[in-house]
Backbone as a printed PyTorch tensor [residue, N CA C, xyz], in Angstrom:
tensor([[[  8.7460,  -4.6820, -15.3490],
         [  8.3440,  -3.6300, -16.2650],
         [  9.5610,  -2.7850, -16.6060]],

        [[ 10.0830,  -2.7750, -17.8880],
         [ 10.6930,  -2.1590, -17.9940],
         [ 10.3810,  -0.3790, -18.5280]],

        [[ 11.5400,   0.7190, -18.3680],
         [ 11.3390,   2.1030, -18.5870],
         [ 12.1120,   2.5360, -19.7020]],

        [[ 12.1030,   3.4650, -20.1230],
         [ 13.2910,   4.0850, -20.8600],
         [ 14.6850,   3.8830, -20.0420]],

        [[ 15.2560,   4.0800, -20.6290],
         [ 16.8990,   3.5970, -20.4280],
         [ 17.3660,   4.3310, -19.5210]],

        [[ 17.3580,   5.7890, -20.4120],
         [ 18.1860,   6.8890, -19.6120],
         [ 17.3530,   7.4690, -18.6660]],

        [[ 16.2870,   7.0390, -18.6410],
         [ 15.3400,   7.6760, -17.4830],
         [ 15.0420,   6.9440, -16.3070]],

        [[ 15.5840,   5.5770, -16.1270],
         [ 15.7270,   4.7460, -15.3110],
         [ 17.2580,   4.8610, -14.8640]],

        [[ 18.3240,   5.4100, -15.6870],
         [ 19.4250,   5.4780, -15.2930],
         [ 19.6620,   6.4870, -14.3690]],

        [[ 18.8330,   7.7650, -14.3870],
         [ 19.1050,   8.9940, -13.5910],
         [ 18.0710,   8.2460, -12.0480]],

        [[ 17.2970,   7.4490, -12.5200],
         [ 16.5600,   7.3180, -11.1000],
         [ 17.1840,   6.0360, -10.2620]],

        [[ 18.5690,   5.6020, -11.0110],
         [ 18.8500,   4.1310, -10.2400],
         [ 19.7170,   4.2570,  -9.1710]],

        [[ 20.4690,   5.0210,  -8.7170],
         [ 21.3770,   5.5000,  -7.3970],
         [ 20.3370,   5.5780,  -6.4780]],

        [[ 19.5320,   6.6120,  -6.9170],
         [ 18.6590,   6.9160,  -5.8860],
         [ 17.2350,   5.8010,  -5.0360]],

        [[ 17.0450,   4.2530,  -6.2160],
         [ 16.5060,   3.4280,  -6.1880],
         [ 16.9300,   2.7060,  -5.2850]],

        [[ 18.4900,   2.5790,  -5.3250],
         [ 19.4630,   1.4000,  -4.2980],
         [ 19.3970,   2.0140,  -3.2200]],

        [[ 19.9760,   3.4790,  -2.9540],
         [ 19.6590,   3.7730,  -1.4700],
         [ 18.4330,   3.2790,  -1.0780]],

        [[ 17.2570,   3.7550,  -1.4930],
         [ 16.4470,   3.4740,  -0.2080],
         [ 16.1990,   2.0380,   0.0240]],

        [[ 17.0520,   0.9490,  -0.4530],
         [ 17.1110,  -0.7610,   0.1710],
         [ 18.2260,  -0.5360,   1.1250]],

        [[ 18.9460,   0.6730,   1.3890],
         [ 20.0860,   0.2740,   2.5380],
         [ 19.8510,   1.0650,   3.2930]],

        [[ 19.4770,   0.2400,   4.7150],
         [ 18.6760,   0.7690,   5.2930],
         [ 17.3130,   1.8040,   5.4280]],

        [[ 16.6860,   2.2100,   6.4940],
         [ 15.6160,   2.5810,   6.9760],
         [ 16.0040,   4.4470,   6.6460]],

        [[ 17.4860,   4.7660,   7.1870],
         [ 17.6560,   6.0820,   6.9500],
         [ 18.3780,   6.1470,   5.4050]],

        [[ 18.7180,   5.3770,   4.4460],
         [ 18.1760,   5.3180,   2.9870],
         [ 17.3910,   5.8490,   2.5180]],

        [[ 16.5720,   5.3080,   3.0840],
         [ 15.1250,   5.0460,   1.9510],
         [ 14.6020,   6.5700,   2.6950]],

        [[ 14.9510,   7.3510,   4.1150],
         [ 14.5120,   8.9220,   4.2140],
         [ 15.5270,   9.4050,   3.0040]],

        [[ 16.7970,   9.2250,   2.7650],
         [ 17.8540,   9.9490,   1.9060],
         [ 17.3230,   9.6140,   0.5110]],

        [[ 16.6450,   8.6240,   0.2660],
         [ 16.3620,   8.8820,  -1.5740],
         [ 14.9520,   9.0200,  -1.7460]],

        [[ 13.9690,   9.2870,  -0.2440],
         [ 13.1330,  10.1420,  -0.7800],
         [ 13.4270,  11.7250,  -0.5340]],

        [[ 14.1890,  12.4120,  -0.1440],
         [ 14.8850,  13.4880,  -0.6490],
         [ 15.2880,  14.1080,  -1.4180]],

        [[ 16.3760,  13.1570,  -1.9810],
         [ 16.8310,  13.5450,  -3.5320],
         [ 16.0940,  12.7260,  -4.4090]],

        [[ 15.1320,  12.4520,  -4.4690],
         [ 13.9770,  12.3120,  -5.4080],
         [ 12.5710,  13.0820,  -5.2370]],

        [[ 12.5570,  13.8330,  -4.6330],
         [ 11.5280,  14.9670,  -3.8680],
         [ 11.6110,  16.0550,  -5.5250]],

        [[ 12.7880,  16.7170,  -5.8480],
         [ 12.5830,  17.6650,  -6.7160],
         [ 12.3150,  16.9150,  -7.7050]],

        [[ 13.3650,  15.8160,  -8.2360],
         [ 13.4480,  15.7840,  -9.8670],
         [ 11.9860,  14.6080,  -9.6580]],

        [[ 11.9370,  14.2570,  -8.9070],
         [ 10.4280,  12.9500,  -9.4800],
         [ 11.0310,  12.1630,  -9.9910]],

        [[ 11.4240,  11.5420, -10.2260],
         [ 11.6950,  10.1490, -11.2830],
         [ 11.1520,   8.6760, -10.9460]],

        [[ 10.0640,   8.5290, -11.7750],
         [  8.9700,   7.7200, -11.3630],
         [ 10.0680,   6.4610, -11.0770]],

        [[ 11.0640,   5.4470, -11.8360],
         [ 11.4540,   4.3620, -11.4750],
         [ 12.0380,   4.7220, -10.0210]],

        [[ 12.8930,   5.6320,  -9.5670],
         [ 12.9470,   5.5280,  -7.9620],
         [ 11.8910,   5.5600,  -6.8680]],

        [[ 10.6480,   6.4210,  -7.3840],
         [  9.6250,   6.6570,  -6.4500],
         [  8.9820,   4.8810,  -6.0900]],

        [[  9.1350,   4.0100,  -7.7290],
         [  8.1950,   2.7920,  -7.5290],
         [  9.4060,   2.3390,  -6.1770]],

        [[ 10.8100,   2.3110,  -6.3530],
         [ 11.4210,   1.6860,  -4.9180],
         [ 11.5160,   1.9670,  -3.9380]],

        [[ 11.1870,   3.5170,  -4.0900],
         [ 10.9980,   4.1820,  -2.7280],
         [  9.6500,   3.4660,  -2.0040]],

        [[  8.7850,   3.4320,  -2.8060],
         [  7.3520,   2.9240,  -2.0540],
         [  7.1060,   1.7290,  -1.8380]],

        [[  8.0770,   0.5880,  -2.9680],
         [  8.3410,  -0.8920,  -2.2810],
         [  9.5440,  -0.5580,  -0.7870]],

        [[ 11.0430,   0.1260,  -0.7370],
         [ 11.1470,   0.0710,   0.5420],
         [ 10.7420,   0.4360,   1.9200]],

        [[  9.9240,   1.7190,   1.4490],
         [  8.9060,   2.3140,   2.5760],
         [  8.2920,   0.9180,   3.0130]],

        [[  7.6910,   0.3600,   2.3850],
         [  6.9380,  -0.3030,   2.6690],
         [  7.1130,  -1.4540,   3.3310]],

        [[  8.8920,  -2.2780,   2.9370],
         [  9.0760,  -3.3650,   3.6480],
         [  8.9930,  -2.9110,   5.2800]],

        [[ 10.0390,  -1.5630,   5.2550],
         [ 10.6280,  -0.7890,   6.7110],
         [  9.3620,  -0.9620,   7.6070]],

        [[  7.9280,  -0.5960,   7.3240],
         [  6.8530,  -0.3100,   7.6210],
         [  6.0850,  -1.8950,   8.1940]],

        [[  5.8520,  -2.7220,   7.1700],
         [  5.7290,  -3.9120,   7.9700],
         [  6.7790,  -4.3480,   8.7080]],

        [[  7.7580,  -4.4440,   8.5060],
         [  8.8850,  -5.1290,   9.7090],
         [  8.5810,  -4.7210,  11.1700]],

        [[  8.6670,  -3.1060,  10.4870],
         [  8.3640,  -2.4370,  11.9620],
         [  7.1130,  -2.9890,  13.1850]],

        [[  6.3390,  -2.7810,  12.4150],
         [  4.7530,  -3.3830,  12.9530],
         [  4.7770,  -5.2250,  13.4030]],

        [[  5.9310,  -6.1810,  12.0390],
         [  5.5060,  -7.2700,  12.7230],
         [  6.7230,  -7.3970,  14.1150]],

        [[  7.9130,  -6.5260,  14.2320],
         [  8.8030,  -6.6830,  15.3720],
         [  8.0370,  -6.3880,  16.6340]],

        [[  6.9570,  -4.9010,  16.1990],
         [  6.4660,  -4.4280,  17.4790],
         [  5.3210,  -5.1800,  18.3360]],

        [[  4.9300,  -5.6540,  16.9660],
         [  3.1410,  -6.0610,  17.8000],
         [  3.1120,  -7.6850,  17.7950]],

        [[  4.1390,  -8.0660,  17.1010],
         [  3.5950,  -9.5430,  16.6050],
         [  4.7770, -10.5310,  17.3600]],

        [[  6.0610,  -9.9260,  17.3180],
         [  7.4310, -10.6730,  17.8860],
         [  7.3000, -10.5590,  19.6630]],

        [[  7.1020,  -9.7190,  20.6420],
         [  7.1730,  -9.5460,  21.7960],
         [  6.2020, -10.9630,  22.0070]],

        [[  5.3030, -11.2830,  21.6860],
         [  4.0560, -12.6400,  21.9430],
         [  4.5590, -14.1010,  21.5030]],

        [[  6.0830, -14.0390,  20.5490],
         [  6.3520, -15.2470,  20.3500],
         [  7.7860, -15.6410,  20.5340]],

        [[  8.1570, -16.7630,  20.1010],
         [  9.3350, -17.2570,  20.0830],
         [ 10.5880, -16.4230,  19.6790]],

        [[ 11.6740, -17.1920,  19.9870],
         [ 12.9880, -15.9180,  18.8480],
         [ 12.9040, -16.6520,  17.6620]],

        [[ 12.8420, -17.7770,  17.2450],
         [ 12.3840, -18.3820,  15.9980],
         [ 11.7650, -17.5450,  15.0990]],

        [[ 10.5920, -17.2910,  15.6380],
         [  9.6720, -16.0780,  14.7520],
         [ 10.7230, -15.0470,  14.2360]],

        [[ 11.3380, -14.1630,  15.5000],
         [ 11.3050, -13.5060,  14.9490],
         [ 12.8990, -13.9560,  14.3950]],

        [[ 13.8910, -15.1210,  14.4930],
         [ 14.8370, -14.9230,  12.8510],
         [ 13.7790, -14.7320,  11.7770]],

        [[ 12.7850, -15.8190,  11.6800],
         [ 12.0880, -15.9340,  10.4350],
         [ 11.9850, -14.2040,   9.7480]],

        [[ 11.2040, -13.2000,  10.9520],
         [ 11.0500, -12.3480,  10.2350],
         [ 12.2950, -11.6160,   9.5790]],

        [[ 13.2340, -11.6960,  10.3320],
         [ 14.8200, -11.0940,  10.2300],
         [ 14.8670, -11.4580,   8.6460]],

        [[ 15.2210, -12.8530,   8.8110],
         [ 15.3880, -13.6410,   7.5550],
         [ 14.2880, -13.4510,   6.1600]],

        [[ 13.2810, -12.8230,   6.2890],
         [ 12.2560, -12.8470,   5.2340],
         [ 12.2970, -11.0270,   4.8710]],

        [[ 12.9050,  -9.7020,   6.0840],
         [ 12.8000,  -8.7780,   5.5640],
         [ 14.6320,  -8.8920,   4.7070]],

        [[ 15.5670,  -9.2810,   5.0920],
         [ 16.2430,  -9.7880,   4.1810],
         [ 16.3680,  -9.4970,   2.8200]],

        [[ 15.2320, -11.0630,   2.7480],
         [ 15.0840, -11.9850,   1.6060],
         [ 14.4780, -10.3970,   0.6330]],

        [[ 13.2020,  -9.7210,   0.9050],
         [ 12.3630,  -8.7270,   0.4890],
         [ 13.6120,  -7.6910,   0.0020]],

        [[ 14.5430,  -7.2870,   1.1100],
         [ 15.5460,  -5.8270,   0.6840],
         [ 16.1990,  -6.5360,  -0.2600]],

        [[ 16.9410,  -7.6460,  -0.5000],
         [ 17.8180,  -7.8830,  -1.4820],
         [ 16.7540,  -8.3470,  -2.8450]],

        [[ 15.8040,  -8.8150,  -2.6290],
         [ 14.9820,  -8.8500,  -3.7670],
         [ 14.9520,  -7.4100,  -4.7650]],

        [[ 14.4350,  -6.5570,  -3.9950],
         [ 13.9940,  -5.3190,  -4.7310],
         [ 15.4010,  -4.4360,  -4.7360]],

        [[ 16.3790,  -4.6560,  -4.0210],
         [ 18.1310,  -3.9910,  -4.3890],
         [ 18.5540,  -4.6000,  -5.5980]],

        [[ 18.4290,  -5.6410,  -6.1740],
         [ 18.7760,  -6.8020,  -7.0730],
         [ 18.0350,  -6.0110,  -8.3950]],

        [[ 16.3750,  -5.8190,  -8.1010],
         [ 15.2980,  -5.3520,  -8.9530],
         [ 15.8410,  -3.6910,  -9.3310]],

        [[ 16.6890,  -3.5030,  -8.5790],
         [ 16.5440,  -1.8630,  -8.7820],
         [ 18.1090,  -1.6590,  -9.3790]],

        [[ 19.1620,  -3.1410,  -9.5940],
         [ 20.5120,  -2.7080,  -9.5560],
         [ 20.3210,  -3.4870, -10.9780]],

        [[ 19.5290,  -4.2060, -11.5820],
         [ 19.0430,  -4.6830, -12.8020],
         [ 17.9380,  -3.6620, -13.3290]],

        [[ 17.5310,  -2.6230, -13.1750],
         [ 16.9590,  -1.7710, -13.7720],
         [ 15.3130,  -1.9740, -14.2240]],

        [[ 14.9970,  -2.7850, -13.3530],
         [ 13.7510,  -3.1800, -13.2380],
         [ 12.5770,  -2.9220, -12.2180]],

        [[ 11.4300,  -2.9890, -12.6500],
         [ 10.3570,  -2.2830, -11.4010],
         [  9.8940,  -3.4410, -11.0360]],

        [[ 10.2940,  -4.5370, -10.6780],
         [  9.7280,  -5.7430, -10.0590],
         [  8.9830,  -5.6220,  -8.8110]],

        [[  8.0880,  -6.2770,  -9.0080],
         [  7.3760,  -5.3090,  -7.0410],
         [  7.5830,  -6.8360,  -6.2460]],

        [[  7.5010,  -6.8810,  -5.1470],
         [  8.0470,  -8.1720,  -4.1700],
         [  6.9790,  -8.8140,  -4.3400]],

        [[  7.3990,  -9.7470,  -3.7130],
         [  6.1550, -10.5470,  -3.9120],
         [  4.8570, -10.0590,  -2.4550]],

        [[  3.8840, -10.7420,  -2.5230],
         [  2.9860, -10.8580,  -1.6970],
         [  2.6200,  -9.0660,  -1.2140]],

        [[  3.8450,  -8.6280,  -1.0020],
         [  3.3500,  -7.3720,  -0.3630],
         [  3.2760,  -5.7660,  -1.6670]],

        [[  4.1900,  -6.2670,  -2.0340],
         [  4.4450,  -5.3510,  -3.3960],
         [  3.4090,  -4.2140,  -4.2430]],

        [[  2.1800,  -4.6630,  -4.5090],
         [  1.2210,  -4.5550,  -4.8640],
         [  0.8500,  -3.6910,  -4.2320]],

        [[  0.1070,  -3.8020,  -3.1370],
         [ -0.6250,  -3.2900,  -1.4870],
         [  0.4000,  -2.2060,  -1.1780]],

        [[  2.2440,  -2.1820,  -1.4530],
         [  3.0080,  -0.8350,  -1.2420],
         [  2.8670,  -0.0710,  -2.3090]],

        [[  2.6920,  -0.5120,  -3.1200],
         [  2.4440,   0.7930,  -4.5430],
         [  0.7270,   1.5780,  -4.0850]],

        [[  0.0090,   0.8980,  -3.4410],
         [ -1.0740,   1.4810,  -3.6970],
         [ -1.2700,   2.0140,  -2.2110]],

        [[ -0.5620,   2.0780,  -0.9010],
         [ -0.7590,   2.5300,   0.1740],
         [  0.0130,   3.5520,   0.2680]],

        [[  1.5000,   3.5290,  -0.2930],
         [  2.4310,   4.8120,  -0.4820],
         [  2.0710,   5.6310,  -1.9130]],

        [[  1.1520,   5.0880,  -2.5130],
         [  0.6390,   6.0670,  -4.3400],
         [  0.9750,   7.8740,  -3.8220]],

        [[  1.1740,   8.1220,  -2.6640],
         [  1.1420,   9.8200,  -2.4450],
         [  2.6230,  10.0240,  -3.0440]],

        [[  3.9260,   8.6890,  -2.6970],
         [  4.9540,   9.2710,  -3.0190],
         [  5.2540,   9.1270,  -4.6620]],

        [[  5.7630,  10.3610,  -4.9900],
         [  5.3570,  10.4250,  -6.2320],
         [  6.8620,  10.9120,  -7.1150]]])
């Protein structure tokens, strides 16, 4: 989906932080706290959201299995941050796959 130009341009610094790393994505919901700028908020709430499952499948789901599992997961939150860093450094609101959807509508408060 694309936005206006220049209104995606003031929100795209602040889009890439929150894909690098976990304390990112606290730093560009910060400086996106006053001005709002809806194209960073949509990446803020796709990276909230990867940080958020990773977290949950390292804690609850990796201790019960193999280290296999968990490269896989290593390797798939990855695949997800450079997806939507890529989506946000091309100026686009691409939502990830599979989970994408379900983060726009569980983080909808960040705004």
């Amino acid at each position: 989906m694309k936005l206006e130009s220049n209104y995606i341009k003031q929100g795209k610094t602040t889009a890439i932080i929150a894909y690098i790393t976990f304390i990112g994505t606290i730093i560009a919901y910060f400086m996106n706290s006053e001005k709002r700028n809806q194209f960073a908020s949509f990446h803020i709430r796709q990276a909230i959201g990867i940080w958020v499952l990773f977290f949950l499948m390292y804690t609850l789901i990796s201790p019960f299995h193999s280290s296999s599992l968990n490269s896989f997961f290593s390797i798939f939150k990855i695949v997800l941050i450079l997806f939507g860093l890529f989506s946000a450094i091309r100026e686009e609101q691409e939502m990830l796959p599979i989970f994408g959807p379900l983060f726009q509508k569980w983080f909808a408060f960040i705004k």
